[in-house]
KOLSENU-230797 format. One line per field, with one value per residue (C-alpha): residue number from 1; x, y, z. Coordinates in steps of 0.2 Angstrom, whole numbers, plus 5000, padded with zeros to 4 digits. Each point is the difference from the previous one (the first is absolute). Example, Ala and Ser with C-alpha at 12.3 -4.5 7.8 and 13.67 -1.06 7.14 Angstrom:
! residues 2
resi = c(1/2)
px = c(5062/5006)
py = c(4978/5017)
pz = c(5039/4997)
! end
This chain:
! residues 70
resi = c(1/2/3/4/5/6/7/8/9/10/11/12/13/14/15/16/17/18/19/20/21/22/23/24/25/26/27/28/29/30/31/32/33/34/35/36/37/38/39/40/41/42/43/44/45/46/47/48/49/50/51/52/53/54/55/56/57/58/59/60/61/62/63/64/65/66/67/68/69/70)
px = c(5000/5015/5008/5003/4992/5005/5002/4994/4983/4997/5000/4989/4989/5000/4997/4987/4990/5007/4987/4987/4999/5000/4985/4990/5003/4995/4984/4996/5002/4991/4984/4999/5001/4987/4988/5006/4995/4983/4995/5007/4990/4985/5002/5004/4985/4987/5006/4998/4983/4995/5004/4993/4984/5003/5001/4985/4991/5004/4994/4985/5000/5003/4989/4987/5001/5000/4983/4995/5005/4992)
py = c(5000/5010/4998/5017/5000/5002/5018/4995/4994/5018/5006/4990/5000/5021/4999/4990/5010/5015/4995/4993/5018/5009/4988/5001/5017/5001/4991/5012/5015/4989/4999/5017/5007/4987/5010/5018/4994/4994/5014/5012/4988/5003/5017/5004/4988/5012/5016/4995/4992/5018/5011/4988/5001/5021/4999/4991/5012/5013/4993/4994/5021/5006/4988/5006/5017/4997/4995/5017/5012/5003)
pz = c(5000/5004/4983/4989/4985/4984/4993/4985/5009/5009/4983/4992/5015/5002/4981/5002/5013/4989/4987/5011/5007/4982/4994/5016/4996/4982/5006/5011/4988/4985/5014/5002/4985/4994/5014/4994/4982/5005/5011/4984/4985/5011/5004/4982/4993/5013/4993/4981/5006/5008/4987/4986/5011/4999/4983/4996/5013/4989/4984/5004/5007/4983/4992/5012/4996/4983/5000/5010/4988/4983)
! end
């Protein structure tokens, strides 16, 4: 239990949790930027729903007033 190890070995193993860390990373930024992207997609699909609904508002406004004068 007492032996020294291997340099090479506490290489390999420091590289080896070196990389573990950097994916557990990449995850965690991969999650949350998923969650930015669906708050933003929904955010962006309600505005373009809002002003088509303002738009059509007004048409059916103009088309209206059409009718109204001679």
């Amino acid at each position: 239990m007492n032996e020294i190890m291997n340099p090479c070995v506490w290489r390999q193993r420091r590289e080896d949790t070196m990389q573990e860390a950097e994916r557990a990373r990449l995850v965690r930024s991969l999650r949350a930027d998923r969650k930015k992207r669906t708050t933003r997609t929904f955010s962006l699909a309600w505005e373009l729903r809002r002003m088509a609904g303002l738009l059509l508002k007004s048409f059916r406004r103009l088309e209206s007033r059409k009718g109204v004068r001679p």
